[in-house]
N, C-alpha and C positions, 0 to 999 in steps of 0.2 A: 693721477689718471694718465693716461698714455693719449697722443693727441693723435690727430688722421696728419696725411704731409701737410703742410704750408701752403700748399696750393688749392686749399679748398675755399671753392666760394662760398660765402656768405651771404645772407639776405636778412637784415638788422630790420627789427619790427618799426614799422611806421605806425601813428597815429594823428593824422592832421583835424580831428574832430575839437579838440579845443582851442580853433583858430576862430570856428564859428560857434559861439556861444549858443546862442538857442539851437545849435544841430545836437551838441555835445548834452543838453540838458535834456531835448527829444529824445537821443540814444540810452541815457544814465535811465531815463522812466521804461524807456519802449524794456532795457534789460531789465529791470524790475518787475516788470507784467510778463513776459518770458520766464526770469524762477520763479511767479506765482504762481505759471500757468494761467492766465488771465486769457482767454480765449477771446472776448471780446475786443481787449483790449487791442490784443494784435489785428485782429480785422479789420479793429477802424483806422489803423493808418495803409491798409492796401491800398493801393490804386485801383478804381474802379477794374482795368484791365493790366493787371499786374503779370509780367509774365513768368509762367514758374517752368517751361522746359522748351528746348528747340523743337521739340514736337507740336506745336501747336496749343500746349494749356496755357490758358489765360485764365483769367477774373475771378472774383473770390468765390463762385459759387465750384469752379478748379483746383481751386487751393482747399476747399473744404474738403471734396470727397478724394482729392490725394494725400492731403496730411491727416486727415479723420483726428483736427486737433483736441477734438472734448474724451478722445480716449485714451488710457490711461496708458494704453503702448503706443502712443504716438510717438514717433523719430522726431516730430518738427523740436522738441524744447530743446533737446538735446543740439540740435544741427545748428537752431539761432543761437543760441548761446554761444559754442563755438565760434560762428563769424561776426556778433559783434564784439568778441572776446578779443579778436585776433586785429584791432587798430584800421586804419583805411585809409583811403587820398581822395581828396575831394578835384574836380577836373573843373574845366576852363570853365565849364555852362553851370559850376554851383553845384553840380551833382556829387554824392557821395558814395565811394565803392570800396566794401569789404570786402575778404580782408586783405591787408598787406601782401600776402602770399600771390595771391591773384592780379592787385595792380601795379605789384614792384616788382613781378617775375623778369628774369634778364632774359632777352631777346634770344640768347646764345645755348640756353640750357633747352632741353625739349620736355613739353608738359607732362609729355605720356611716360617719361622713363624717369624722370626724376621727381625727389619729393621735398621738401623743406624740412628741418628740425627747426619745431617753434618754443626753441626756449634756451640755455646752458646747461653744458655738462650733460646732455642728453646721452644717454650712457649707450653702446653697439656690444650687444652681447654675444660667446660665441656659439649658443645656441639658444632655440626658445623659452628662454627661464630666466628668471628675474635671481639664480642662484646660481647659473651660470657665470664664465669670467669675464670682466673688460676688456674687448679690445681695441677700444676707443672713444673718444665724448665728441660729439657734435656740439658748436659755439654754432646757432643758427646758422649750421652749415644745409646747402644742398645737397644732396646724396643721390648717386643712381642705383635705382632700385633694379632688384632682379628681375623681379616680376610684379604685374600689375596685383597687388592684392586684391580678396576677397572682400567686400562690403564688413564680415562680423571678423576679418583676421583680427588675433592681439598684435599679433608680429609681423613684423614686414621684413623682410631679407633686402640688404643694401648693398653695395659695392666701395670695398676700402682700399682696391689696390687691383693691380693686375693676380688673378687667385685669390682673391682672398676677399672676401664675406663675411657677414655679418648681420645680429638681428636686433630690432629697435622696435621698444613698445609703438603700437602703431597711436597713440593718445599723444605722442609726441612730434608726430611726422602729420605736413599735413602737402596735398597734391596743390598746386596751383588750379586743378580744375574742379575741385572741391564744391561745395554750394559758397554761393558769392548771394551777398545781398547789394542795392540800389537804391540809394534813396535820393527826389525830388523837392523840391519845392515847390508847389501847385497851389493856387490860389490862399497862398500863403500859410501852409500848412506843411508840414513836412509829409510824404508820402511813398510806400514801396513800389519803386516801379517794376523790377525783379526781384527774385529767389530761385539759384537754378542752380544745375549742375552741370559737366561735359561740356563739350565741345562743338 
């Protein structure tokens, strides 16, 4: 496959959840009741006022009637899975924040225009189709995108060079301001303090 220059940054996936054993054993269940869809289950590790946007929603009686999780088109399974899919860093106070994407972003990239490829050999096609040609793989490269995608885009259009463009399944791309999750330790329990998105 044909590679992008040499001078693409990288953002190598972090996971420091097996540093703390009962965080990593918390996460390994909290993901199991996520593909169960176990509704329950996810509620009882919220935080009484758990915050889910800059706007103002807090607490679980918030998070119900915005993720409406007991129906069967709910976004929430799909969105948690994603970030605790994507590894995390735990910070000086104990706290844990998914994913990587969000707590290793480099100070130097800007959030709003660039995106992360989260995986290898992430293929940039040169149009939208998966039958389309290569014209290069992302190695957990950062890319700048052209434009802020749509919420249901497949394809996200990137930037490979001065003119020159390209498109990336968007399942493989993800934004630094993405939904991030948060988790506490409260009266000795593990607990979500956030679930959000933007800026």
């Amino acid at each position: 496959l044909p590679a992008l220059a040499p001078a693409q940054t990288r953002l190598l996936p972090v996971d420091q959840a097996t540093s703390v054993p009962d965080f990593f054993s918390f996460r390994a269940q909290l993901q199991v009741a996520v593909a169960r869809r176990d509704v329950e289950a996810v509620i009882s590790v919220l935080s009484k006022d758990v915050k889910l946007s800059f706007g103002g929603d807090a607490g679980v009686e918030d998070f119900k009637k915005m993720w409406k999780p007991g129906r069967s088109d709910s976004e929430l399974w799909e969105k948690l899975a994603a970030v605790l899919s994507l590894g995390g860093t735990f910070a000086s106070d104990g706290t844990f924040t998914a994913p990587y994407v969000f707590t290793k972003w480099p100070q130097d990239k800007d959030a709003f225009t660039h995106m992360a490829a989260v995986g290898t050999a992430v293929r940039v096609r040169s149009s939208e189709s998966t039958a389309s040609t290569v014209l290069a793989a992302l190695d957990y490269s950062i890319v700048e995108i052209v434009e802020s995608p749509a919420e249901e885009s497949k394809w996200v259009q990137v930037r490979l060079g001065p003119n020159r463009t390209g498109y990336v399944d968007s399942r493989f791309l993800r934004s630094p301001i993405d939904y991030r999750i948060n988790f506490a330790k409260v009266d000795g329990r593990w607990q979500v303090i956030f679930f959000l998105a933007g800026d």
